[in-house]
N, C-alpha and C positions, 0 to 999 in steps of 0.2 A: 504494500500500500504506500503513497507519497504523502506527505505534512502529517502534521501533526495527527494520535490518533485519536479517535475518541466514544461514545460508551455505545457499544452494538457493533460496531467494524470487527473486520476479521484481518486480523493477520499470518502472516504467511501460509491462508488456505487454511490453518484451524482453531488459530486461537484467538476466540470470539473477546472482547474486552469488554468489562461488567462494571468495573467502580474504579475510578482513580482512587489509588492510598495515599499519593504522596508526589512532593515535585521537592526539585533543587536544581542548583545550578549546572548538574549533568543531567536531568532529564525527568520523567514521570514515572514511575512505578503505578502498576497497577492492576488488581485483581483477573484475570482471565479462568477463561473456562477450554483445555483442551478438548476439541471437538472429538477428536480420533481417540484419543485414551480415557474423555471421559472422569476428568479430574478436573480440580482448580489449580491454578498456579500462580507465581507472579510475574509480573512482565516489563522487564525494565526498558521503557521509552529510552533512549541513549542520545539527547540534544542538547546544545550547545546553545545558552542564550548571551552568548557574548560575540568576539571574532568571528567563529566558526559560523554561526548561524546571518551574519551581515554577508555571505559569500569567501569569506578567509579560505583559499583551497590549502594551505599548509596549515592552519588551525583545524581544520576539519578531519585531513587526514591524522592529525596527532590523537584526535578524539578517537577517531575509532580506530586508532591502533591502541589506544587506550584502554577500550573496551573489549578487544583482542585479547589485551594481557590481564583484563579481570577475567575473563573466561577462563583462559589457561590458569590464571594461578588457582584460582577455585576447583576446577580440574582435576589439582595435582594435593586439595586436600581434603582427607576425609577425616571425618569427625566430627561430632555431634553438637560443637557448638558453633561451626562452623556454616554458614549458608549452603546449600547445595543447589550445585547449579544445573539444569537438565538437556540445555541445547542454547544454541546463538542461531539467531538469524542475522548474518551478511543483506542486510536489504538498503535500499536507497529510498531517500536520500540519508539516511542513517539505521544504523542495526538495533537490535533487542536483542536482550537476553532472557531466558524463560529459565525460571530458578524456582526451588522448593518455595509452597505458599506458607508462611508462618502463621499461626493464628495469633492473636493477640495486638500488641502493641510495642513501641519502643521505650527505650529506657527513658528518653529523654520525653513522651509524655508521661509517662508515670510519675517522672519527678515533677511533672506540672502542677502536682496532687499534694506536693511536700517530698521533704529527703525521708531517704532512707534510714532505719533504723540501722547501727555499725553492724552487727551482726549480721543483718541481711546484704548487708554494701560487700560486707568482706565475703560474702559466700559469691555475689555477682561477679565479684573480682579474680577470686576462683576460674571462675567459668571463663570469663573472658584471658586471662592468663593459660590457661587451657589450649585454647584455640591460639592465642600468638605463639606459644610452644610448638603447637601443628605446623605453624605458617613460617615460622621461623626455620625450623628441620627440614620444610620443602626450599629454604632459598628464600622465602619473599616476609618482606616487611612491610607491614600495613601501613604505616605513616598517616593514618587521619582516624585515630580511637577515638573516640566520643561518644556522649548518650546517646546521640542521633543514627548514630551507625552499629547499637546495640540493641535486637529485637527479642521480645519476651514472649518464650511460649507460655500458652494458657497455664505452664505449672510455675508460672515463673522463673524458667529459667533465661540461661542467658545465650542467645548467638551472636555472635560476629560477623557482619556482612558489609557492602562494598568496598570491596577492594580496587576499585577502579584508579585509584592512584596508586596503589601496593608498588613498590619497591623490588621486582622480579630479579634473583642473581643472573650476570649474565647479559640482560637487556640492557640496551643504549637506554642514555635520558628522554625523557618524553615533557621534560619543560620548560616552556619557551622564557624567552628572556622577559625578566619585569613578573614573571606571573609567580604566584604566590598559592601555592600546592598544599591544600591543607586546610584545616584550621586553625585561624592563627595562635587562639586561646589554649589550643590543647598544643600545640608542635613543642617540642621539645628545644632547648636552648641550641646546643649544635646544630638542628637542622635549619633552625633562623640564620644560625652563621653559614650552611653551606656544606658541614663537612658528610662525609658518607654515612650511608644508613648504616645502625646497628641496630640489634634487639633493644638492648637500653634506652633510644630514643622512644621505643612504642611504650617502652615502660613507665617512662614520665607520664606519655598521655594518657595511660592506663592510670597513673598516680592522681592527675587531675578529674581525671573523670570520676574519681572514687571520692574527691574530696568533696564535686558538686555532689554528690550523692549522700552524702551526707550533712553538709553545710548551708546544698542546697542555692548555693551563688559561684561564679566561675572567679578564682581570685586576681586573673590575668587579663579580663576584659574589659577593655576600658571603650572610649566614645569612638575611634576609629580604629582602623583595623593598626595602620602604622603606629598608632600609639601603643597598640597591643601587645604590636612587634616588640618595642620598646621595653614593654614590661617585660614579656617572657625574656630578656636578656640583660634587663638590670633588675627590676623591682622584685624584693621577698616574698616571699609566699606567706601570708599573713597563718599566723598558726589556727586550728579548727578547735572551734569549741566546743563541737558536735561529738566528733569523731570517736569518743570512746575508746575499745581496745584498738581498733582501726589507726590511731593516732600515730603508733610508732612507726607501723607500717606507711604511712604517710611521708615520715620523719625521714625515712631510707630513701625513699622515692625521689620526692621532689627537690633533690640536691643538684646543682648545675653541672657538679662533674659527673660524666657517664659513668666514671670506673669506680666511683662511690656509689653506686646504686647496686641493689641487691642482685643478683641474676637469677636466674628464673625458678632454682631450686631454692634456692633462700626464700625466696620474696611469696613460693608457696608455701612454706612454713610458716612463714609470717602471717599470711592471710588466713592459714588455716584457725594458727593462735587466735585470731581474733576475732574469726567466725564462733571459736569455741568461749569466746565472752576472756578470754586471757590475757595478762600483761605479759611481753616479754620482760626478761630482767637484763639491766638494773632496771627497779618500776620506774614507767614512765609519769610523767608530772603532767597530768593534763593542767592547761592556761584556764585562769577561773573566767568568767564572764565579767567585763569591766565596759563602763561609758569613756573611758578613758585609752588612748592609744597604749596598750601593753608595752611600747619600747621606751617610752619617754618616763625616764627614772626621776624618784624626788631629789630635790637639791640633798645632795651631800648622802644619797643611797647609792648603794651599792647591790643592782639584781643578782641575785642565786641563778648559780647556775642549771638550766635544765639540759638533763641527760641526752634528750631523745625528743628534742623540742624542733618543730620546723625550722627551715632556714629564717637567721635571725631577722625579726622587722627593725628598721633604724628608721630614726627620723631624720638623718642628712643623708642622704643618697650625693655618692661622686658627681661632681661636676666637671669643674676644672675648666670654667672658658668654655660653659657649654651653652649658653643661655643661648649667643648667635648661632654656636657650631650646630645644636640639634637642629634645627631647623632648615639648615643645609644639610642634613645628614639625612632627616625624612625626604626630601627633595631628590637626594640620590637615589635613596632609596627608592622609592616608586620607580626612576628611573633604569634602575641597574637591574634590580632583582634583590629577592633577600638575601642572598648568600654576600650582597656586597657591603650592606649594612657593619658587619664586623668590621672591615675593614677600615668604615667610619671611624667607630666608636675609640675613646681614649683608652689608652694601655694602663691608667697609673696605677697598676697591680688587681684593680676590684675584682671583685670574686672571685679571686684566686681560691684553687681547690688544693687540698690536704689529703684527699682517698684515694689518686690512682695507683692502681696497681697495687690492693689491698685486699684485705677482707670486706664482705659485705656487713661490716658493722655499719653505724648509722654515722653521718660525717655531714653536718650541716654544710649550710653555705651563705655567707654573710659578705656584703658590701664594703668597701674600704671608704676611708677617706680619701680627698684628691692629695693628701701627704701621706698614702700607702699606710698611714695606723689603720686599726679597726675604729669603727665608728660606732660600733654595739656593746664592747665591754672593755674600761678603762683598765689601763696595764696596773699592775700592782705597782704597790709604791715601795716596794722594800727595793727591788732589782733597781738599775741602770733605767735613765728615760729615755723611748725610744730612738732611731737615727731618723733624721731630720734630712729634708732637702739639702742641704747643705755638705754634709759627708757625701764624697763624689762616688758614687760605687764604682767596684769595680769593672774591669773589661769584659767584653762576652766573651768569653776563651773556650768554648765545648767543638771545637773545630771537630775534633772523634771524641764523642761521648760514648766510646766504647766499654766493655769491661771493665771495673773498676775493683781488682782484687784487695785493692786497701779499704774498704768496708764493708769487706765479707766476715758474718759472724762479726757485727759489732751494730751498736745501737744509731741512730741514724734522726737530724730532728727533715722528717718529712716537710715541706713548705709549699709544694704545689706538684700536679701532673698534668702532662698537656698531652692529650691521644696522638702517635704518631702520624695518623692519616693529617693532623692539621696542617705538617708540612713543619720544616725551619725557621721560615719566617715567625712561622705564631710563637714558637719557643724562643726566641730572641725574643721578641716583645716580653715575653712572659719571663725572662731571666731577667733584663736589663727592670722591671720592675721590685721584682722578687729582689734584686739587690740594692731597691732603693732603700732597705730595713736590711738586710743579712747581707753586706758586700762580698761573704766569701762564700756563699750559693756557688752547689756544683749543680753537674746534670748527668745520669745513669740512665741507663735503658731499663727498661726493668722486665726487657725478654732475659736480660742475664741473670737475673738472679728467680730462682722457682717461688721464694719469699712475696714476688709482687706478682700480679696479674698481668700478662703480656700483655703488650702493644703500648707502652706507655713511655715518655719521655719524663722521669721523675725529677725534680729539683730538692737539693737536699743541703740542710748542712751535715759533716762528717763528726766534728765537736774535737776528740771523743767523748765520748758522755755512759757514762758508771753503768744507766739503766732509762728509760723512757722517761721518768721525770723526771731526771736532768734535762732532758731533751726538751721539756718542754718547758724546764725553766729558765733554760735558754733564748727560747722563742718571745718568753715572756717578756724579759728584758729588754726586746726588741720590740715590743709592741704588739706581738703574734699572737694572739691572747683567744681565737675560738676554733674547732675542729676544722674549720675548714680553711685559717691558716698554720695551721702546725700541727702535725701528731708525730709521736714518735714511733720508729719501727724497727721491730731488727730485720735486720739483713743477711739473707746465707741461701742456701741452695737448697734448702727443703721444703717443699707445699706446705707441711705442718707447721712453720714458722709464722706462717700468714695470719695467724690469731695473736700472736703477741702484738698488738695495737695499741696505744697508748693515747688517751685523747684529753687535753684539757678538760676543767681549767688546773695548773698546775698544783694548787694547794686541794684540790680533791681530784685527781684525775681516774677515769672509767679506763676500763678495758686489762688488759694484760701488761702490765709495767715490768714486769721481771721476769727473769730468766730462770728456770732452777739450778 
């Protein structure tokens, strides 16, 4: 059939079209009836109401090679929380897909009704980690999780369905320049930068999408969509008040560094803990309900530290000469693409991460000042006052950040990881920062050592230091003051070493500090 379709038409000779379910910006989903087998199904309309549909002949074809690769990936998996898909029609002036009929409704109208109670949020979360598990082992990366694209059968459970932008291993890019693939509120921070898909990206979206189910509000979406962007790569993720046992598992998730996020077998124990009404330990400190902004301390307090608390909120978010810059920066933005937005943004150390190449303990992620301190928890006053602009740091000298058999088997103050996919460039930025506090910051690889999780580019100081709390009263000195700028780690060649983690704050630090 040609144009649009609608309710009585038959497509490709059987499948009679009964009710629209749904429209977006790739096309109409809608109830059918196959004529020959005598069933329902669904039937995804596949159009384009943007370039594509004005006559764009290379937007058009991107589309339905698009929908190509959602056939195929769906194809290649099976699994019960998974959509099932039954045939593609190749038609003109655009294709359909005819996929299993779900009965029910989506996540994201259910929460139209109020959030989720924790216990039910973390059994959905299950489910939907389930299916990325699937999607993940076949090669493909779903890159747009959200309520919208999670439909509930009539027992309430959960599937995972379009994947029309999935991330196929193997396949060329399929996005055009300037265009913005996703949703902006759930993408994860690396994919705003550009860098390649992993699992852990789907698992932030996974991590937001669990929070509006509970909270019940999206905490990254703001009035446009560039602003959005904006958030999801500077602004905190305001902690949940809701969330319950769910909280901690939150606390893992939503951290900026990927290699601080739980992987897929962790992060089901986790949910499962939470499904079952559990705290992981140490107990987590759920945030009381306050009219008052939780980060803004009384004159002359001092906040306690929480274990397993969201990435921290600050009341002064980095500037540094940004007031003109952003606005040239959103400007390119739109123009470039989002992958070029990073490229805008200033270096002066913010959100440096503490967890790559670690254990999936919980490793927050907090904001700097534009003079590289933290801006969330003042340095102790017994240590050395932080370094200042003024102490010139040292050189970037990691010309071979190779092997580094002088701190194998010894304690190590961790100060940031940068995913080797990001490339060189991003680690010099991230070094020359990182030394505007620690001038004598190295850089290790940490495929060498079995101690970190590969693929990681670690920056570290060497010290030596006795035992992890040295290492972090090291840091402290320096102004290094929360997990996600400093933990201490040992270092050596055994998987099993990876739990000795050490995380501020230094005068009560969590995790494995010693060695036996």
């Amino acid at each position: 059939m040609n144009g649009p379709g609608d309710i009585g038409d038959i497509v490709d000779g059987r499948f009679e079209l009964l009710e629209r379910l749904g429209s977006g910006g790739m096309g109409t989903v809608w109830r059918a009836r196959d004529t020959v087998l005598h069933r329902e199904v669904a039937l995804k309309e596949v159009r384009s109401y943007g370039p594509a549909a004005a006559g764009d002949a290379e937007a058009s074809r991107i589309l339905r090679e698009r929908v190509m690769r959602e056939a195929r990936a769906l194809a290649r998996i099976s699994h019960p929380h998974v959509v099932t898909i039954h045939h593609i029609i190749d038609d003109e002036p655009h294709p359909w897909l005819v996929m299993e009929l779900l009965p029910g409704r989506t996540l994201q109208h259910r929460l139209e009704e109020g959030p989720l109670p924790p216990r039910e949020a973390a059994r959905t979360g299950r489910e939907i980690l389930a299916a990325l598990r699937a999607a993940h082992a076949a090669g493909i990366h779903h890159r747009d999780v959200k309520p919208a694209n999670v439909l509930l059968r009539a027992d309430g459970s959960a599937v995972l369905t379009d994947f029309g932008i999935a991330a196929v291993q193997g396949s060329v890019s399929l996005t055009m320049t300037g265009e913005v693939i996703g949703s902006p509120e759930y993408m994860a921070p690396e994919r705003v930068r550009g860098s390649a898909d992993i699992p852990a990206s789907d698992f932030w979206s996974l991590g937001l999408t669990l929070y509006v189910c509970v909270e019940g509000v999206s905490p990254m979406r703001r009035g446009s969509t560039l602003a959005t962007l904006a958030a999801v790569l500077d602004d905190p993720v305001p902690p949940p008040r809701q969330a319950g046992p769910l909280g901690p598992v939150l606390a893992e998730l939503l951290v900026r560094d990927p290699a601080a996020r739980p992987d897929a077998d962790r992060l089901d124990a986790l949910l499962a803990a939470a499904e079952a009404g559990h705290f992981p330990a140490p107990p987590y400190v759920p945030v009381p309900p306050s009219p008052t902004r939780i980060d803004t301390p009384r004159p002359g307090a001092t906040a306690p530290p929480t274990p397993h608390a969201l990435p921290t909120v600050t009341t002064t978010r980095p500037r540094r000469g940004r007031a003109p810059l952003a606005a040239a920066a959103v400007v390119a933005l739109a123009l470039l693409g989002v992958g070029a937005y990073a490229a805008l943004k200033p270096e002066p150390g913010q959100g440096t991460t503490a967890g790559g190449g670690g254990s999936s303990a919980p490793v927050t992620a907090s904001a700097t000042t534009a003079t590289g301190t933290a801006a969330t928890s003042p340095a102790p006053s017994t240590p050395s006052p932080p370094a200042t602009r003024a102490t010139k740091p040292a050189p970037v000298t990691h010309s071979s950040p190779a092997r580094q058999p002088s701190v194998a088997e010894s304690w190590i103050a961790q100060l940031h990881s940068e995913p080797l996919s990001a490339g060189r460039a991003a680690l010099d930025r991230r070094l020359a920062a990182v030394r505007q506090q620690v001038p004598e910051a190295r850089v290790l690889r940490s495929d060498d050592f079995e101690a970190f999780r590969p693929g990681y580019w670690v920056i570290y100081a060497a010290g030596p230091f006795a035992d992890g709390r040295a290492a972090l009263s090291f840091c402290a000195a320096r102004g290094r003051t929360t997990p996600n700028q400093c933990v201490g780690r040992w270092v050596s060649d055994s998987a099993a070493d990876r739990t000795y983690l050490c995380r501020p704050p230094a005068s009560a630090p969590t995790g494995r500090c010693t060695r036996p």
